[in-house]
PDB file of N, CA, C and O in Angstrom:
ATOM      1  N   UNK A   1       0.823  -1.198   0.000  1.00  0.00           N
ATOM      2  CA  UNK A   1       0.000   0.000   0.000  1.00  0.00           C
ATOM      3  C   UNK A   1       0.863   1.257   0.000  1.00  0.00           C
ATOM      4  O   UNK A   1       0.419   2.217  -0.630  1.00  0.00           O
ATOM      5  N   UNK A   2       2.342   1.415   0.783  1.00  0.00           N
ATOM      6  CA  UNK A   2       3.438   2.139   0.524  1.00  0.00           C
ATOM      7  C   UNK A   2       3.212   2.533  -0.671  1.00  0.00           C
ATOM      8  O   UNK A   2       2.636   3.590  -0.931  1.00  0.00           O
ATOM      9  N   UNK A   3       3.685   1.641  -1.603  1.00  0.00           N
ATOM     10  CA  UNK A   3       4.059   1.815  -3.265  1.00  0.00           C
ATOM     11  C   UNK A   3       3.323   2.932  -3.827  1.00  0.00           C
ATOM     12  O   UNK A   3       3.662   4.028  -4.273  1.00  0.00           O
ATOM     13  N   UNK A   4       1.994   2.211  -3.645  1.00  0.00           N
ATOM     14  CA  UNK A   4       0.735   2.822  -4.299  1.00  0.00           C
ATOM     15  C   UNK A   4       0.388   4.237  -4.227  1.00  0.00           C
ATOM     16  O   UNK A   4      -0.348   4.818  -5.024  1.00  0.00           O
ATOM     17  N   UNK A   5       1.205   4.958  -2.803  1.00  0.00           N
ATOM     18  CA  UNK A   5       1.015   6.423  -2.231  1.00  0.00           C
ATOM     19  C   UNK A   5       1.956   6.927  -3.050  1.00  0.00           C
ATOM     20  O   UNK A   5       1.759   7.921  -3.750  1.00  0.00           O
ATOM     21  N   UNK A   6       3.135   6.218  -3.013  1.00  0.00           N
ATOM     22  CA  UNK A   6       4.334   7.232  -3.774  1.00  0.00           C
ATOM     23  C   UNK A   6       4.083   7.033  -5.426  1.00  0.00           C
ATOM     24  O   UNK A   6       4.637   7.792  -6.222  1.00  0.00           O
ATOM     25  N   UNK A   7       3.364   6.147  -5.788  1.00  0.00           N
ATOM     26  CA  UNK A   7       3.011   6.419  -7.039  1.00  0.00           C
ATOM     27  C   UNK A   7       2.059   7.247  -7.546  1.00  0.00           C
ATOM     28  O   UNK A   7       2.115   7.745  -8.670  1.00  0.00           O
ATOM     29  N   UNK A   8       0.829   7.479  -6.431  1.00  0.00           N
ATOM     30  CA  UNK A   8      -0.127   8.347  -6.674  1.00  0.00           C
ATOM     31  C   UNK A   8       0.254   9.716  -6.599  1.00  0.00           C
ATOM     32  O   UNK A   8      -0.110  10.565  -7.413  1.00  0.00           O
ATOM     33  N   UNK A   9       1.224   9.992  -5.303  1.00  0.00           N
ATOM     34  CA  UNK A   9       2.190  11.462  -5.545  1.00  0.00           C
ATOM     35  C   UNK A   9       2.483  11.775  -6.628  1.00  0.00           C
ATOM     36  O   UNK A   9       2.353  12.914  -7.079  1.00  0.00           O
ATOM     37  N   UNK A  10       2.985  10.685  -7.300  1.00  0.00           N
ATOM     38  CA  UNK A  10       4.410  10.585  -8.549  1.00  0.00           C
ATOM     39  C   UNK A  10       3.624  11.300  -9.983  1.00  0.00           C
ATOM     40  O   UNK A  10       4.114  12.157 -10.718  1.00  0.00           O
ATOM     41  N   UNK A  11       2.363  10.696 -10.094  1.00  0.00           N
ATOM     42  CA  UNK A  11       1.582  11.038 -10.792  1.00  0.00           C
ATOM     43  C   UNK A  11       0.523  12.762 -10.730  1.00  0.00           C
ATOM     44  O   UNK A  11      -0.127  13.456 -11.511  1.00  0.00           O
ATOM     45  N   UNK A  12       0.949  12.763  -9.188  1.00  0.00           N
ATOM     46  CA  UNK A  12      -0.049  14.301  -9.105  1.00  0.00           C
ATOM     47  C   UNK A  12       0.858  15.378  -9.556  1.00  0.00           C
ATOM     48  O   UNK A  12       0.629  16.448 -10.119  1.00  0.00           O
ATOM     49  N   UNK A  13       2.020  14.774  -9.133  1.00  0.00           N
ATOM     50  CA  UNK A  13       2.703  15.981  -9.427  1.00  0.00           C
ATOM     51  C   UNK A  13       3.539  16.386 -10.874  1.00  0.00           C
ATOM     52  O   UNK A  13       4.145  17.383 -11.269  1.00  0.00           O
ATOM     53  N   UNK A  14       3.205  14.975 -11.456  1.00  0.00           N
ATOM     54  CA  UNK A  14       3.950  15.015 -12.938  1.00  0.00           C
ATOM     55  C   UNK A  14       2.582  15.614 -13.790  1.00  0.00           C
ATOM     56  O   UNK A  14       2.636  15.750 -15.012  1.00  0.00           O
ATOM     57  N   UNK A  15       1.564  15.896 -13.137  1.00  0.00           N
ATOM     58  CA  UNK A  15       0.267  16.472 -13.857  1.00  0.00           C
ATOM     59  C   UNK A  15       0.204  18.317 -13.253  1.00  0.00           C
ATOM     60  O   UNK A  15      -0.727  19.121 -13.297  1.00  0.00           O
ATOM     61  N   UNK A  16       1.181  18.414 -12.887  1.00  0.00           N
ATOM     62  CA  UNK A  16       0.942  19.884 -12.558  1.00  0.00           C
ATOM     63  C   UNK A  16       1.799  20.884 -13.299  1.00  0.00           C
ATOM     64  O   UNK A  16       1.613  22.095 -13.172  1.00  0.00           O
ATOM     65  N   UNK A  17       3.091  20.181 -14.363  1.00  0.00           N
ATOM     66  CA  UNK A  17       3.594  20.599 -15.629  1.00  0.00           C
ATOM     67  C   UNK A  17       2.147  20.400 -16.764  1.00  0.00           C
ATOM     68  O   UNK A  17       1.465  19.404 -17.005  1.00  0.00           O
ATOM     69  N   UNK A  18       2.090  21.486 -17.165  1.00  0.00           N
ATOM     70  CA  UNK A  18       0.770  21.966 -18.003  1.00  0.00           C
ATOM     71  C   UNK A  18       0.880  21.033 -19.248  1.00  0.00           C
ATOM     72  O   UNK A  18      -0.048  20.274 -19.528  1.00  0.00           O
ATOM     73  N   UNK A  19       2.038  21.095 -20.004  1.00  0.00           N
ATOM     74  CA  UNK A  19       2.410  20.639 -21.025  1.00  0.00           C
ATOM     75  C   UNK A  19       2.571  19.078 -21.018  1.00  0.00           C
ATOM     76  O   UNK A  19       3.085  18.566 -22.012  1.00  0.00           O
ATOM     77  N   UNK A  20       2.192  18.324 -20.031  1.00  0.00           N
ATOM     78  CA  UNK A  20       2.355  16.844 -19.458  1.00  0.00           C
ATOM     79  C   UNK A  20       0.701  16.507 -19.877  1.00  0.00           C
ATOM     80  O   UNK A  20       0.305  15.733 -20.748  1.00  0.00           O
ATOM     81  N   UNK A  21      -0.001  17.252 -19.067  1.00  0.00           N
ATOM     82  CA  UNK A  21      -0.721  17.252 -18.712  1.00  0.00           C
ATOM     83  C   UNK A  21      -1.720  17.411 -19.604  1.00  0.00           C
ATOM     84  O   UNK A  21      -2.729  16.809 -19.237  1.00  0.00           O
ATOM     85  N   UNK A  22      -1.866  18.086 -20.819  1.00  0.00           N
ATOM     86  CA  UNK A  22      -3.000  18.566 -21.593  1.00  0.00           C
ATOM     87  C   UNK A  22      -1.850  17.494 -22.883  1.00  0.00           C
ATOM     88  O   UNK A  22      -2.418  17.186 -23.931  1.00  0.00           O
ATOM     89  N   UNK A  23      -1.060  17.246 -22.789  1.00  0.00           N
ATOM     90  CA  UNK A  23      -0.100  16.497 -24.037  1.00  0.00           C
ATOM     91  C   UNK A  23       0.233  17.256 -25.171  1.00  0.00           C
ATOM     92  O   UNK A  23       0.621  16.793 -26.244  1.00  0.00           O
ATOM     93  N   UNK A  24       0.006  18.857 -24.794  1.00  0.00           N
ATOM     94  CA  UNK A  24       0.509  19.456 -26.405  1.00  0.00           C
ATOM     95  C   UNK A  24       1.515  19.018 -27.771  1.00  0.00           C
ATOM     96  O   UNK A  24       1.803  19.525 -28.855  1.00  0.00           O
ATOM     97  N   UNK A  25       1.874  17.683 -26.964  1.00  0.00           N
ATOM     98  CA  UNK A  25       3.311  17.500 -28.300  1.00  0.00           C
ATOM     99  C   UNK A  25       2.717  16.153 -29.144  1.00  0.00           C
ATOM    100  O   UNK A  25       2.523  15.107 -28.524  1.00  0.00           O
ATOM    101  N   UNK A  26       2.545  16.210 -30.050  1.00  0.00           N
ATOM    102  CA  UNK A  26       1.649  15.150 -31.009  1.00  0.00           C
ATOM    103  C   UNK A  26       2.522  14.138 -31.178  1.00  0.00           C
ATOM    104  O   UNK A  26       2.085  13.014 -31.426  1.00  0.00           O
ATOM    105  N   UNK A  27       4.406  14.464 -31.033  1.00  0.00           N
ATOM    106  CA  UNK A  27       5.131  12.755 -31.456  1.00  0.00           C
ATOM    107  C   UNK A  27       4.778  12.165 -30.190  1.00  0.00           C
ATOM    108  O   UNK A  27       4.587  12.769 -29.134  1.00  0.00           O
ATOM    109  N   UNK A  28       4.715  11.025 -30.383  1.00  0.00           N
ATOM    110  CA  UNK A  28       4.805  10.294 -28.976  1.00  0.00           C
ATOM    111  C   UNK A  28       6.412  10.306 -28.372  1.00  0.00           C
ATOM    112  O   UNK A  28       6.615  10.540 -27.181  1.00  0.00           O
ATOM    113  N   UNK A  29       7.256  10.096 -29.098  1.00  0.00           N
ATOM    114  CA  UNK A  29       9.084  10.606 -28.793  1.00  0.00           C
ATOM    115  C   UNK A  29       8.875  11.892 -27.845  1.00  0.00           C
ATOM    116  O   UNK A  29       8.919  11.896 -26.615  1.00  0.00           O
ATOM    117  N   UNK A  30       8.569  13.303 -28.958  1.00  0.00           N
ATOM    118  CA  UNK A  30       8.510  14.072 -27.756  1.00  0.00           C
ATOM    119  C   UNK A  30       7.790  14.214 -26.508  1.00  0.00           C
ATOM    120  O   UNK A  30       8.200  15.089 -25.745  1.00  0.00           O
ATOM    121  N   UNK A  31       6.615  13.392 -26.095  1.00  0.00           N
ATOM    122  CA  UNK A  31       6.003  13.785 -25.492  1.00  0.00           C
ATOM    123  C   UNK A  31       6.445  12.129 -24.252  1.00  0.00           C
ATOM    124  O   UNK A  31       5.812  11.835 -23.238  1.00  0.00           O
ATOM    125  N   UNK A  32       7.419  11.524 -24.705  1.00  0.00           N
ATOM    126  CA  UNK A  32       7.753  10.400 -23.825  1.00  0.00           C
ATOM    127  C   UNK A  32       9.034  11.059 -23.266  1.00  0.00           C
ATOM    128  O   UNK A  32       9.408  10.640 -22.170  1.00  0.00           O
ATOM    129  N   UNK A  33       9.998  12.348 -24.055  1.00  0.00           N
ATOM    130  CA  UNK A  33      10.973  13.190 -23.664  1.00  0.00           C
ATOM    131  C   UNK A  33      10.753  13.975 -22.803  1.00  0.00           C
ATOM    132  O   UNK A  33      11.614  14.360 -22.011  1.00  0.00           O
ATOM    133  N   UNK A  34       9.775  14.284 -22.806  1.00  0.00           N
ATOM    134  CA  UNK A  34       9.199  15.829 -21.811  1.00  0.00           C
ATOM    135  C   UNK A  34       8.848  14.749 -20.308  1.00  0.00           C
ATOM    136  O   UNK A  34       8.886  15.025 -19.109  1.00  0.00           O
ATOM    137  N   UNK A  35       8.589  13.755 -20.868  1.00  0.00           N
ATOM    138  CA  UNK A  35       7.519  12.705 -19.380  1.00  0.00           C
ATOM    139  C   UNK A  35       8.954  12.431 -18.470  1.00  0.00           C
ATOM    140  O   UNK A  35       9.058  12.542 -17.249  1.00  0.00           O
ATOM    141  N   UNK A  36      10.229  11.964 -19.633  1.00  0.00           N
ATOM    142  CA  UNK A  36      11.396  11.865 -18.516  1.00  0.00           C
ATOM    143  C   UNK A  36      11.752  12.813 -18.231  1.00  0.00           C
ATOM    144  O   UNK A  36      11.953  12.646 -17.028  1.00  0.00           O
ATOM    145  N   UNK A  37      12.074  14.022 -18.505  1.00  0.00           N
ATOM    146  CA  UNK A  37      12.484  14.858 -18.241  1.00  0.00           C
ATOM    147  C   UNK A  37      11.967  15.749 -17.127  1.00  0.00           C
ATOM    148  O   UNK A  37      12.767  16.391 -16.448  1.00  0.00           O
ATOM    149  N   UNK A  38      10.833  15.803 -16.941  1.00  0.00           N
ATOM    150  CA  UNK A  38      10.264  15.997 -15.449  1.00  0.00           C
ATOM    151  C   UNK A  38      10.632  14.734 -14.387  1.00  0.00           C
ATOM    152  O   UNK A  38      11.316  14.632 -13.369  1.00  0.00           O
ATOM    153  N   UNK A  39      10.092  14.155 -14.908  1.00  0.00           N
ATOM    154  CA  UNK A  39      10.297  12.725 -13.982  1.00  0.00           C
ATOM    155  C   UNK A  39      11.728  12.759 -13.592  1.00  0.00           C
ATOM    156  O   UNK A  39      11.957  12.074 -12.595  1.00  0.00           O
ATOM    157  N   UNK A  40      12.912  13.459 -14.181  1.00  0.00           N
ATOM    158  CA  UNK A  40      14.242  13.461 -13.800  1.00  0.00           C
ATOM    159  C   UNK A  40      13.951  14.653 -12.925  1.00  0.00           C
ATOM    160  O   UNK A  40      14.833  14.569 -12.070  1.00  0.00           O
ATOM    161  N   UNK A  41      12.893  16.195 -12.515  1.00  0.00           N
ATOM    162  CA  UNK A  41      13.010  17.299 -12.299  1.00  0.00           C
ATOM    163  C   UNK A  41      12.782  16.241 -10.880  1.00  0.00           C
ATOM    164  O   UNK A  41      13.618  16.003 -10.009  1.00  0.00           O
ATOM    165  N   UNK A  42      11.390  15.725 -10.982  1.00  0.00           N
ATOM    166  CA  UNK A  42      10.777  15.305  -9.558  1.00  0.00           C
ATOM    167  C   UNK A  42      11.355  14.398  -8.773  1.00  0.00           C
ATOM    168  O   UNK A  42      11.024  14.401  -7.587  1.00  0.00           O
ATOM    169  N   UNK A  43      12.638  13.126  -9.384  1.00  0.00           N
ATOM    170  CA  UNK A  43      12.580  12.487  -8.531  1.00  0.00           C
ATOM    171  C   UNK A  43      14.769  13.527  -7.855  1.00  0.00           C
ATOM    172  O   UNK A  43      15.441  13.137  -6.900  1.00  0.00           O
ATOM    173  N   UNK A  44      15.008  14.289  -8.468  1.00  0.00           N
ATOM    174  CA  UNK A  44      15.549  15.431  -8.067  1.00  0.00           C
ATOM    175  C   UNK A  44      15.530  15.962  -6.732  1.00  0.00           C
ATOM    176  O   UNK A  44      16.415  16.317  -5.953  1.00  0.00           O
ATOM    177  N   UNK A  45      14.130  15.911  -6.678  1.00  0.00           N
ATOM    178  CA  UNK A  45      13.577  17.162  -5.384  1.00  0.00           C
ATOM    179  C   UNK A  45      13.962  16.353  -4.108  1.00  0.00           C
ATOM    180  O   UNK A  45      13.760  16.828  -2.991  1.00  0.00           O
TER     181      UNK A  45
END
């Protein structure tokens, strides 16, 4: 049940970059680039 909290975090907060979130980038490449690239900002913090 651990897991499940830090994944539900993992996810709230990778939805509060706008551009994640609404998917403005039509390649799936860029828009799997932008997903690590936060995901490198958040697990950072």
């Amino acid at each position: 049940m651990k897991n499940r909290n830090i994944i539900e975090r993992f996810f709230a907060r990778l939805k509060l970059f706008r551009g994640i979130a609404t998917r403005y980038d039509k390649r799936k490449s860029v828009f799997c680039a932008a997903v690590l690239l936060v995901s490198a900002v958040i697990g950072a913090n």
